[in-house]
N, C-alpha and C positions, 0 to 999 in steps of 0.2 A: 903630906896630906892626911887628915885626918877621915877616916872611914866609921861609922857608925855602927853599934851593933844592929839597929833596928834594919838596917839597909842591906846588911849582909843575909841576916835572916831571911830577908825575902827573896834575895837572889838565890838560896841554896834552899828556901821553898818551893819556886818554882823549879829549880834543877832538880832538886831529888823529885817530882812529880813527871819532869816531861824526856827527863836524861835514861832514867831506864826503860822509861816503854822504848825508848828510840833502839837501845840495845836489842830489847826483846822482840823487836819487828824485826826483826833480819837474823837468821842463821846462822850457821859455819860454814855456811857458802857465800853469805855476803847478800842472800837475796832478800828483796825488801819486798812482799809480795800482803794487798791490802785491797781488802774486799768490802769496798763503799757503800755506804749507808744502811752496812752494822750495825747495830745498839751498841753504844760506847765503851769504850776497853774492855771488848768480848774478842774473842778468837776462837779458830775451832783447825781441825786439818783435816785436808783435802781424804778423800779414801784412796783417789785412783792414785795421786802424783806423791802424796804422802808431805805435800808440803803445810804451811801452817799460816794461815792467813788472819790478819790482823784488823782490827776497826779502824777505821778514818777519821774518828773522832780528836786523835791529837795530830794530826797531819794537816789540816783545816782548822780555819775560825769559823766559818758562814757554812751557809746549806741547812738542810731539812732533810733528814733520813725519811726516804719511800723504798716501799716493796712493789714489786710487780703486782700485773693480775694474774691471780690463782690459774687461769688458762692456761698463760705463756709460760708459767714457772712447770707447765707438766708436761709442753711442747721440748723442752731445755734443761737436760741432766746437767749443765753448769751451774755448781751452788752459786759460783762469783759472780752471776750475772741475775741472780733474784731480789737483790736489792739494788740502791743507787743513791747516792747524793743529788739532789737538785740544787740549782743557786740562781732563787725566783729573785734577789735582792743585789743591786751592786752590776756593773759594768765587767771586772774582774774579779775571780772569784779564786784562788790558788793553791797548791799541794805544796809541801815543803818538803824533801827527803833527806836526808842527809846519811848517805850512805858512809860504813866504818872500812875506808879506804885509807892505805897507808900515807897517802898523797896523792897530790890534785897530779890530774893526767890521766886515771884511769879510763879505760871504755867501759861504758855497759847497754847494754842494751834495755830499753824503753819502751815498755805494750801498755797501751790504756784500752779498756773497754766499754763496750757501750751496749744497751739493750734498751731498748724504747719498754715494752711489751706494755703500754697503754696504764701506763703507773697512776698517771691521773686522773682516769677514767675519763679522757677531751676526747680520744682517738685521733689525735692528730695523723695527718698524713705526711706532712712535712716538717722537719726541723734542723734547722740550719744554726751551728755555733763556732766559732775558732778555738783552736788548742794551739797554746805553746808551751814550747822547752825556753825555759831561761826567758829570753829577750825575744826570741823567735816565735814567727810563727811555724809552727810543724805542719796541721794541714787542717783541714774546715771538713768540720764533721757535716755530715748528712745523711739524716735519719727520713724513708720512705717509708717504712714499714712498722708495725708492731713489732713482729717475732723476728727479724733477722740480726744478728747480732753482729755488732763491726767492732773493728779490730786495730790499731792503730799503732805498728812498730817501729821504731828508728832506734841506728846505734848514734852514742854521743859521749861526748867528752868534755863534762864542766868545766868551768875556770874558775869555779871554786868550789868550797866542800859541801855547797848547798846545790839542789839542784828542783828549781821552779816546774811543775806545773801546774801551767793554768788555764780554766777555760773562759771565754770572753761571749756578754752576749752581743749579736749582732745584729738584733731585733726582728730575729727572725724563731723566733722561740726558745723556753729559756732551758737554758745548757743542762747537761744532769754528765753522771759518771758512774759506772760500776764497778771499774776493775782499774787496778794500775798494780803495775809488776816491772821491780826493778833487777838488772841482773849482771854482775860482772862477767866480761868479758877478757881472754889470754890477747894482750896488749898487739899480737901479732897476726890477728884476724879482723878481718870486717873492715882494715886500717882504710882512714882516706886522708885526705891534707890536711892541715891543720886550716881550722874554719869553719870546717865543712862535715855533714853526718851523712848518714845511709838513711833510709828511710825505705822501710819493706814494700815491695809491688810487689810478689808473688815469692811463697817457699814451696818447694812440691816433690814430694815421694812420687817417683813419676810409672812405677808399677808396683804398688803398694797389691801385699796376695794380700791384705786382710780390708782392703778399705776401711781404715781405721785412724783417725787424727795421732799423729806419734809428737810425744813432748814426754816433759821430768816425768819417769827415772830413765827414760829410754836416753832423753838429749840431756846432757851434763850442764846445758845451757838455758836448759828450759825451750829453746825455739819451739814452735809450732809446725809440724808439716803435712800439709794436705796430704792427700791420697790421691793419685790417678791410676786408675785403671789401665793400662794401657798395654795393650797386645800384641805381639808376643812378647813371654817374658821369659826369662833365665834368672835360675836362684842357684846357689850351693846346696847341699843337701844336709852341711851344716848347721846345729845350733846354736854351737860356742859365739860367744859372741866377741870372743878372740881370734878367732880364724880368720877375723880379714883386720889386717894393722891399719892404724887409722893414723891421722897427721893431724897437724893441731887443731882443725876445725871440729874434729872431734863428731862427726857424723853418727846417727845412731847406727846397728849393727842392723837394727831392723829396717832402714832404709835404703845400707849398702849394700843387704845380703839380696836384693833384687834388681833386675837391670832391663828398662826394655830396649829390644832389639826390633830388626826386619826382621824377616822374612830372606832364608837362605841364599836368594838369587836377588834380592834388595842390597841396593848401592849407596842406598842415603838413606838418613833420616832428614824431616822438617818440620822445623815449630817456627810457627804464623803467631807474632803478638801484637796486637794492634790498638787504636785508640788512647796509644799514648801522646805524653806532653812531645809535641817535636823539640820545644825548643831547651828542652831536660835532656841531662845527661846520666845514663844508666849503668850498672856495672853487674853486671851476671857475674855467676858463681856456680862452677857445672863442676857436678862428683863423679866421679870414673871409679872404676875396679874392674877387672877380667874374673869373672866368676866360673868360666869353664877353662878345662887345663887342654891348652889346647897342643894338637898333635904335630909332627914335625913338619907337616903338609899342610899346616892352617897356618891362618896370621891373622891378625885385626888390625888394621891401621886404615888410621880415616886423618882429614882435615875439618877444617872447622871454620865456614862463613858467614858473616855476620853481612847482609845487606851486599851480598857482590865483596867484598875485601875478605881477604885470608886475617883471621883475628886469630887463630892457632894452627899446627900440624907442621909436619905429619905427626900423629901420637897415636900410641902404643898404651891402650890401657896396662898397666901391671896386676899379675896373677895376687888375689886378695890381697891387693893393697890399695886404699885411698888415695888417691892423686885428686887435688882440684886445680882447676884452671880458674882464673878471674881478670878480668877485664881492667887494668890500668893505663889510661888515663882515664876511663871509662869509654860509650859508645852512646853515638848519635842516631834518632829515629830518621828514616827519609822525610821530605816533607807532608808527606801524611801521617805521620805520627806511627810507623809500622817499623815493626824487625821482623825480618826474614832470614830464621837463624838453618845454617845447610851443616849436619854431618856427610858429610862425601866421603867413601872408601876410596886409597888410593888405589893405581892398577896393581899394587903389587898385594892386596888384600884379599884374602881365601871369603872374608866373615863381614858381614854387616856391622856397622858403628853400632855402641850402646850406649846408655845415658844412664845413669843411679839417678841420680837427683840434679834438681835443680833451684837456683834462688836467682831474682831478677829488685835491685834495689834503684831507687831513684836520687842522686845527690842534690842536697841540700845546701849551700851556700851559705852559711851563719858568720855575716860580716858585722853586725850588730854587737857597740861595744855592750859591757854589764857596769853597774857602780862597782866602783871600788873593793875588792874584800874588804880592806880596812873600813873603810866607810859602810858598808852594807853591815860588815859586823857590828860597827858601834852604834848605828840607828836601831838597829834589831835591840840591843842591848836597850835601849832606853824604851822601845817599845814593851819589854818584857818587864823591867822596872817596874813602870808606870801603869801596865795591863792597858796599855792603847788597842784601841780597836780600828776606828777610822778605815781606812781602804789599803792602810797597809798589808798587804803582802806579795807577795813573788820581787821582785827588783825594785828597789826604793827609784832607782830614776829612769827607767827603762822599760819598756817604750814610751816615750815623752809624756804618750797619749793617757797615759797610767802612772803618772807620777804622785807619789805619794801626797795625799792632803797635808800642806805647812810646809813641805818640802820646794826651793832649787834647786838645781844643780846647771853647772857647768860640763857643754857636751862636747868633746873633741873624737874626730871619728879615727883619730891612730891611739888614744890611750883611753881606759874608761873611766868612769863619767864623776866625778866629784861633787859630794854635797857642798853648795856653798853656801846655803840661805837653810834656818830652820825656825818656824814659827810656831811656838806651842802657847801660846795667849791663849789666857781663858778657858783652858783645858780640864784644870779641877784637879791638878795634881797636886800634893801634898809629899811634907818631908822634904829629903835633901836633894840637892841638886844632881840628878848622876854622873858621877864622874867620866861616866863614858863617852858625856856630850865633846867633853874636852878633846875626848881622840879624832872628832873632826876636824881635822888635818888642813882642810881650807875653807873653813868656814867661818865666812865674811858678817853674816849678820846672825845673832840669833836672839828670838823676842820671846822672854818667858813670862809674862808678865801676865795677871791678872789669876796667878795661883798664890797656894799658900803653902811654900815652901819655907823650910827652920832650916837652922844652921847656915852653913859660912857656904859661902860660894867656892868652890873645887878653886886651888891655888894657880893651877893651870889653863883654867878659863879666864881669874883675874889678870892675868899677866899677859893672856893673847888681848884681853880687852886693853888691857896701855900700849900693844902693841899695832892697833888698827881693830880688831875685833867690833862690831857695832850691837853691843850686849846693852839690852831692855830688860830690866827685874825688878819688882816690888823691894824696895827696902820694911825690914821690919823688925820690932825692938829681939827678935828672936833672931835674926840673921844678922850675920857678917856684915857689914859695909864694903863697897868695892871700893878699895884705895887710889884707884885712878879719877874716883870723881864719878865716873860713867854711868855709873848702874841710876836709872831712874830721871836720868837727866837726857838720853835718846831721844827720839821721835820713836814711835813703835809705828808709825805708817812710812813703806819706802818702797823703791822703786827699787827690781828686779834684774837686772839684763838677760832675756833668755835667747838664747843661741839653738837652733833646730841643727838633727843629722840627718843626711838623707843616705839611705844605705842603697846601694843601685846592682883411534881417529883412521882409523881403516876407511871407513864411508867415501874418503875425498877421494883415496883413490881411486876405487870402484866405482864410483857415480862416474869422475872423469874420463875413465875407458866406457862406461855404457855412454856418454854424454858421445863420445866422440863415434864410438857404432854408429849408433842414434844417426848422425848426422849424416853420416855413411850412407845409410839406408835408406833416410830419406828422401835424398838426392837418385838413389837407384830406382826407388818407387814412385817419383815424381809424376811419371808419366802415365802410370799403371790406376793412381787411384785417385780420382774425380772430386769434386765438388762433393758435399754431405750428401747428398742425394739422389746423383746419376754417377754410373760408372761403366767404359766400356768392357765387355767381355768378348772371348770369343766364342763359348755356349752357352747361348741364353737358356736350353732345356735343363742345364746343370741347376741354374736357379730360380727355374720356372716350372717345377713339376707341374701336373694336372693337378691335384688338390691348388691350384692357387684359385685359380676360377672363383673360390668361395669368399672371395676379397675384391673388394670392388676394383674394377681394373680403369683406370687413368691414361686421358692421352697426355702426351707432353705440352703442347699448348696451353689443358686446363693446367697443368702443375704450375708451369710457368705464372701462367695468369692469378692464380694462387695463392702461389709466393711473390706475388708481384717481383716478376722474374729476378727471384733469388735476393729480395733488396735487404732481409735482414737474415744476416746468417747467427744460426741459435749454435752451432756447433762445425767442427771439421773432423773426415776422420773417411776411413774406407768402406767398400759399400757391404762386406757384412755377408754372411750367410741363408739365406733365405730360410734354410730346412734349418736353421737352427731358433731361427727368431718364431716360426710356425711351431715351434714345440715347447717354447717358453710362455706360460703366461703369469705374472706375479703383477700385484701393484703398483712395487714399485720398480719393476723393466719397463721400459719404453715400448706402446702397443702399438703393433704394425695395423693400421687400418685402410690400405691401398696400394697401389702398385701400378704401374707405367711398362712398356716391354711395347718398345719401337724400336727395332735395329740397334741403333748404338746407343739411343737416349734411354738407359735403364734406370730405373727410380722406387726407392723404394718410399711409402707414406705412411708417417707417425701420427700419433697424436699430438696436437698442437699445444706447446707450452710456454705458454704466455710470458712466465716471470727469466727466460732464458738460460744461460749455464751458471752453474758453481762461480765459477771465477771471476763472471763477471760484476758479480755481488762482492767479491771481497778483493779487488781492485781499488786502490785508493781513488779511482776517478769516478766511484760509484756513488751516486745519490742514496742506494736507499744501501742503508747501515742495517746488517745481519743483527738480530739481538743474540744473545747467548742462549735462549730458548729457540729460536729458529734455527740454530748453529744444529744444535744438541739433535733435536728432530729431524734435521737434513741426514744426519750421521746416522741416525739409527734408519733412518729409509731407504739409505745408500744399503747398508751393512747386511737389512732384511732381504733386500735385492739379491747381493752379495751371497749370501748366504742360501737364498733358496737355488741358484747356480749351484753353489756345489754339494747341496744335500738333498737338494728337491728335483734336480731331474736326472732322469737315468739314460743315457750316461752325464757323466758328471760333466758339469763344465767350469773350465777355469777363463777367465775373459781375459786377462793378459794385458787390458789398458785400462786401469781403474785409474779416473785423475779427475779433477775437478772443471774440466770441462766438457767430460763426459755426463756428469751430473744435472740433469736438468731439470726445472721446475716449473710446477703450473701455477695455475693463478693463487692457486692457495698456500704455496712454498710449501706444496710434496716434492719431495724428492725422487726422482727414476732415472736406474741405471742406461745409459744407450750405448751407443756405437756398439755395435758386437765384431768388429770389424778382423778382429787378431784374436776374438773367440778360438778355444782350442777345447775338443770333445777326451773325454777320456774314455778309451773300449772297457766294457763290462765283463770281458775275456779278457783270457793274457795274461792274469798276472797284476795288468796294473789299476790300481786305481785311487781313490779321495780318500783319507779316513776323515770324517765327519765329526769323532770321538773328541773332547774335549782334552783330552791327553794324547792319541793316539798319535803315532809317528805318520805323516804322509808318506808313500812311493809315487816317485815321479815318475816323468814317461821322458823320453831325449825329444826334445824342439827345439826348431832355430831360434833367435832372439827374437823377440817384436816386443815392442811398448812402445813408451813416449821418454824421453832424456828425464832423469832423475825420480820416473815413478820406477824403473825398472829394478830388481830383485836381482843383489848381488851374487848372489849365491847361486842363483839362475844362470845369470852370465856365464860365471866363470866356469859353471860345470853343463849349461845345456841341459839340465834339468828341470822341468817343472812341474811344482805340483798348487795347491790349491794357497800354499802360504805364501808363492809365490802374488795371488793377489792380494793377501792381508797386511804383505809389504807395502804394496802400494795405497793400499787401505790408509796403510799409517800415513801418509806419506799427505795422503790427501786430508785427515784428521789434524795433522799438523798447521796446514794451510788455512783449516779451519778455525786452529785457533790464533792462531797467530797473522792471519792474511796478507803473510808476506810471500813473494812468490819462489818456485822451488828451489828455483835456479839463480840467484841474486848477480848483478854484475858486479861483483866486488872480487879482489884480488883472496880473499881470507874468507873462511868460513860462507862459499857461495852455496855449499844447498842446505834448506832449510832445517835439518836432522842435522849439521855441523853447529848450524847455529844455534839451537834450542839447545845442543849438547854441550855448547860452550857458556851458555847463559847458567842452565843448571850447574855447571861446575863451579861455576860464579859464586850460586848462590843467590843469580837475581831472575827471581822469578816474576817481579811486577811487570816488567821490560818485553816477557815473553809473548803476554796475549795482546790482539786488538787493540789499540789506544782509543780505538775509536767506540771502546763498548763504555770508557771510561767508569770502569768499575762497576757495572749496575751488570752484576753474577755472584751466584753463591760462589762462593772461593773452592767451599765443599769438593763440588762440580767441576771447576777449572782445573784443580790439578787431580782429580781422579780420572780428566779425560785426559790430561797431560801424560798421565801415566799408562792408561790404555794405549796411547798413539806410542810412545816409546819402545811399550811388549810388542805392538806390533811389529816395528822396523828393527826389530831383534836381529845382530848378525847372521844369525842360525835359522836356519827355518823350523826346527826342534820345539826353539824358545819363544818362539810367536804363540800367541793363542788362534784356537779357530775362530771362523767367523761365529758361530752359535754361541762361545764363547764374548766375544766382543760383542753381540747382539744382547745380549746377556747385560755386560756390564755395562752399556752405553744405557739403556733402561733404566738403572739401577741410577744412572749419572741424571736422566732427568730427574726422574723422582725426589734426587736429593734436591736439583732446584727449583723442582715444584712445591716441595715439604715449604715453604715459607721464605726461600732466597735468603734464609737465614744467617749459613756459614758465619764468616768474620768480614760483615759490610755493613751490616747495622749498630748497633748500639746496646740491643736487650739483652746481651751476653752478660752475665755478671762476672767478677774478676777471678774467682775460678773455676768459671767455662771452660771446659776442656773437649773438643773435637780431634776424632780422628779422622782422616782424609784417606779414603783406599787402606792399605797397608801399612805406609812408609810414610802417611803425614800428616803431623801433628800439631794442633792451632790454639793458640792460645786468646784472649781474648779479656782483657781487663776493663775494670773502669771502679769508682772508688769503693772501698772497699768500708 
């Protein structure tokens, strides 16, 4: 085959023009990093990363280099992000890279950027475009704003040495692009199936000391990592950035060398992320190191819950060394689209779980074949020849939708895709025929007809045309004849065949022996203690001093008549102290406003409350459903109660039956404590008494048992000790109830009292399961588990480890406010995708949506 000098020339014109910038845009690391709509073969480098960034001008045919407005560019120390490519012309508009890879197979990682910042002075508020990789689609940008800049990562691996991006409009405004950044990546990270890529949902330094984005020179990799804040933290005191060994992920030193933890007496950590794809499959990537050296009496070892299932543990971070964990086959959202990720210490752990980092990636499914290498090579080549323009670029046959102008192909969805048809009629092309057309390997027809090509037609096309080939060309006294006859003598109008793809535990005990007293006792006292409201005694002056006179006195008749003799009963319980109820007065205690004292019919009279007890509100058989705001309020009016017992009257008093049918409410669902029944005073002599102090240790006094089966205080029981935390046990007990409204005592063979079962959920790791089904979600999350967390301090084995009531009054407060602040936590939507919330101490929420 004879080759021409004229035709060589122009191929090694164009090469020597577009062969070294392609060198010159990429480093000695391989990165191909190009900052859009530049002035044409300009570059300049970065100051902070020290990288060197390149024009877009040979990476593209189409587009119109724009600059931001002068506003946004002084909102936005990113130089990459003050210019942009637009592409106001054409359907697809495409990037070409071609990264210096020793061979196809490589990973690299994929960032394009985006910045509106009102370039064309519309101010648009919306704009809606697709990006893909190769054949794929990656993900559909959307731009809300001027000044926020979005960001767009996935790892991938070409199937050939080209590697396509493109943006597509979709008549929802037209596409632009500021940044694309190419990056190899160690063939042994990030890996997923073949098919298939990663695509970035969240990277995150998750107690960053400097609040500072960490990327090149810090990451070897260039990656990007937020910064969160997050309290408390532990660092080494370390600056070498060799003093913590790394593993092939290659973490920067400035994101290992910090770690957040709990809080000393915290048992978990929890990160809430929500709003995702449920029907997406995701693969977290969590960095570990032990940054304190710890003593022979410590340990760290925690498990690791994703949604209720053990996804790792037990694990041992190692003393400055990099350990990651990741998620293979990956992990499923519940049907809400949530993960509820649980660090849990085991029991044999001195130290709360830590976290260095974390990354959450979304997979990608890339079943969509590409043409040919062979074939994409040799269309390319004649596109370059020829300096065709048309709407060639990214994948000459793929996606259907975008198939190249004058182009067939033949689509089979197990091998990729074959040019079979090529129509360059009338295109204006001159000179020889390129030989390259030849290397189309199945190509059935091709119409060159109505140019002005010279010389002899390539020996290799004459010889497929006697072999079937259906070849259209001008004959003329400057060119070759086809020796088959054929040339000229075709039809140049023909029918196509196109074929479409379609790509498609101590507690149990304890409760048990107080459950069985309980029962005991009750049956002893059956006789002894009356209906809510009358009880017989044998000195009525015991609980009828002279000061009662100043209370209106009741015959038993009007009582009866009343209460329409006794027909709805608000509560049960014993009949109570007189001289104790006459010295309390608070809000929310139940107000004595009457009294009876007939022989045996003794009676004491409340104020009447409408909306009836606790329990009977959070009974499945209950019409009117508790909100998580009436929840919240009932607790803090119980606790204000609570609390002014045992720091507001002198002597102190501890009530000994705190339970949620002692709770009752008036028309307005205020909350007042009643029954004083098993009230017990504390002497202001002696020695003993309440500490009130939010630290301070209690001194009990020795009392027999009394309460109710499963509100009762372990610690109580088994030493006959009580003191004031003895009611914040029950406290808890009844906060539990509250939020979960299941009752204390379950008939179930496993986990029957409510504090086995909330302790066995949390171990889980499922904490959706825990609360109300019936509030169906409408609570800050905030709020839910910072009362979850209250309830749990309370029912603390120890009475040491309980907080006071002033304490939990305190922080029940604190619980509304959060859900007053806007019900915002992670239930809504406005949370942008790196929102980060911390919940109490111990829990941590995440909250994406696109980015």
């Amino acid at each position: 085959m004879v080759i021409s000098k004229h035709f060589l020339v122009s191929i090694l014109q164009v090469t020597l023009v577009v062969l070294p910038f392609l060198i010159q845009a990429q480093d000695s690391s391989g990165f191909i990093s190009i900052d859009c709509g530049i002035s044409d073969v300009s570059s300049y480098t970065d100051e902070t990363t020290g990288i060197t960034y390149f024009s877009d001008a040979n990476f593209t045919e189409t587009g119109e280099n724009r600059g931001i407005s002068p506003a946004y560019k002084e909102q936005n120390n990113q130089q990459q992000l003050w210019n942009l490519r637009s592409f106001p012309e054409g359907s697809r508009n495409c990037y070409t890279l071609k990264p210096l890879a020793e061979e196809n197979g490589t990973r690299y990682l994929v960032r394009a950027g985006f910045l509106y910042g009102n370039y064309d002075n519309k101010g648009r508020l919306v704009l809606e475009f697709d990006l893909y990789i190769g054949v794929e689609l990656w993900a559909t940008v959307v731009i809300e704003d001027s000044e926020t800049p979005i960001n767009k990562e996935i790892t991938y691996v070409p199937s050939s040495d080209r590697i396509h991006i493109c943006l597509v409009n979709t008549g929802n405004g037209i596409p632009f692009i500021s940044l694309l950044e190419l990056r190899p990546l160690q063939d042994d990270i990030y890996a997923s199936e073949s098919g298939t890529s990663l695509e970035l949902s969240g990277r995150y330094d998750v107690s960053s000391e400097t609040d500072e984005t960490m990327r090149y020179k810090d990451d070897m990799y260039s990656r990007v990592w937020s910064p969160l804040v997050w309290k408390p933290v532990i660092t080494t005191s370390s600056s070498n950035e060799n003093s913590i060994s790394n593993n092939s992920y290659q973490i920067p030193f400035t994101v290992m060398n910090t770690a957040y933890t709990g809080n000393k007496t915290t048992r978990y950590l929890y990160i809430n992320w929500k709003k995702l794809n449920s029907s997406a499959t995701y693969f977290f990537y969590m960095h570990f190191a032990e940054l304190e050296k710890l003593q022979a009496n410590q340990s760290r070892e925690f498990n690791i819950y994703i949604n209720g299932a053990v996804w790792y543990g037990p694990f041992v971070p190692r003393y400055l060394s990099a350990f990651t964990i990741y998620s293979d086959p990956g992990s499923k959202t519940d049907s809400e689209g949530t993960f509820n990720i649980w660090l849990n210490s085991t029991d044999d752990s001195t130290l709360p779980p830590l976290i260095n980092a974390l990354e959450m990636y979304v997979l990608r499914e890339f079943s969509q074949q590409t043409t040919s290498q062979a074939d994409a090579e040799a269309i390319s080549d004649v596109k370059l020849v020829y300096g065709l323009k048309r709407n060639w670029q990214g994948d000459p046959c793929a996606p259907e939708t975008y198939l190249w102008d004058g182009l067939n192909c033949s689509y089979n969805a197990n091998s990729p895709h074959r040019i079979v048809s090529l129509n360059l009629s009338s295109s204006g092309l001159k000179g020889e025929v390129a030989p390259s057309i030849a290397s189309l390997k199945m190509l059935k027809i091709l119409n060159l007809k109505g140019n002005n090509f010279t010389g002899p037609v390539p020996d290799a096309l004459t010889k497929r045309a006697e072999n079937g080939l259906l070849l259209s060309i001008d004959t003329s006294p400057s060119s070759t004849p086809c020796t088959s006859g054929s040339c000229g003598k075709k039809k140049t109008n023909f029918v196509v065949p196109l074929v479409a793809s379609l790509g498609g535990v101590l507690f149990l005990i304890l409760t048990l022996l107080a459950v069985l007293w309980a029962l005991n006792r009750k049956k002893q006292q059956k006789t002894k203690d009356s209906r809510v409201d009358t009880v017989n005694v044998e000195s009525n002056e015991e609980y009828f001093p002279s000061f009662v006179s100043k209370k209106q006195e009741l015959t038993y008749p009007e009582i009866q008549r009343i209460t329409n003799n006794f027909e709805r009963v608000l509560g049960e319980g014993g009949f109570g102290k007189l001289k104790l109820l006459l010295r309390v007065h608070h809000k929310n205690l139940t107000t004595l406003i009457g009294y009876c004292n007939e022989a045996s019919n003794i009676a004491l009279v409340y104020e009447y409350m409408a909306m009836g007890n606790l329990r009977s509100h959070l009974s499945g058989s209950s019409k009117n459903i508790l909100s998580w705001e009436d929840r919240l309020r009932i607790a803090i009016d119980t606790a204000q109660g609570l609390e002014y017992l045992h720091n507001g009257c002198k002597p102190q008093i501890v009530h000994r039956d705190v339970k949620s049918t002692n709770i009752l409410l008036n028309e307005r669902m205020q909350a007042k404590l009643g029954d004083f029944g098993l009230a017990k005073f504390f002497p202001t002599e002696g020695g003993n008494y309440i500490a009130s102090g939010a630290t301070s240790t209690p001194v009990g006094i020795t009392a027999s048992i009394a309460g109710t089966p499963g509100y009762i205080d372990p610690e109580y029981y088994i030493s006959n000790s009580l003191n004031e935390k003895s009611d914040v046990y029950s406290f808890g007990v009844m906060l539990l109830e509250i939020i979960t409204a299941r009752p204390v005592l379950a008939k179930t063979q496993q986990n029957n009292h409510v504090i086995e079962w909330v302790s066995s959920m949390l171990g889980k790791g499922d904490i959706k399961n825990i609360l109300d089904p019936r509030l169906e979600g409408d609570f800050s999350i905030n709020s839910a588990w910072k009362l979850i967390e209250i309830s749990m301090a309370c029912v603390s084995r120890t009475s040491t480890s309980r907080p006071t009531m002033s304490r939990v009054t305190i922080e029940l407060k604190e619980c509304l406010a959060t859900e007053l602040s806007g019900k915002d936590g992670h239930s809504v939507a406005e949370y942008s995708k790196d929102s980060v919330e911390m919940v109490a101490n111990n829990f941590l929420s995440l909250s994406p949506r696109a980015r």
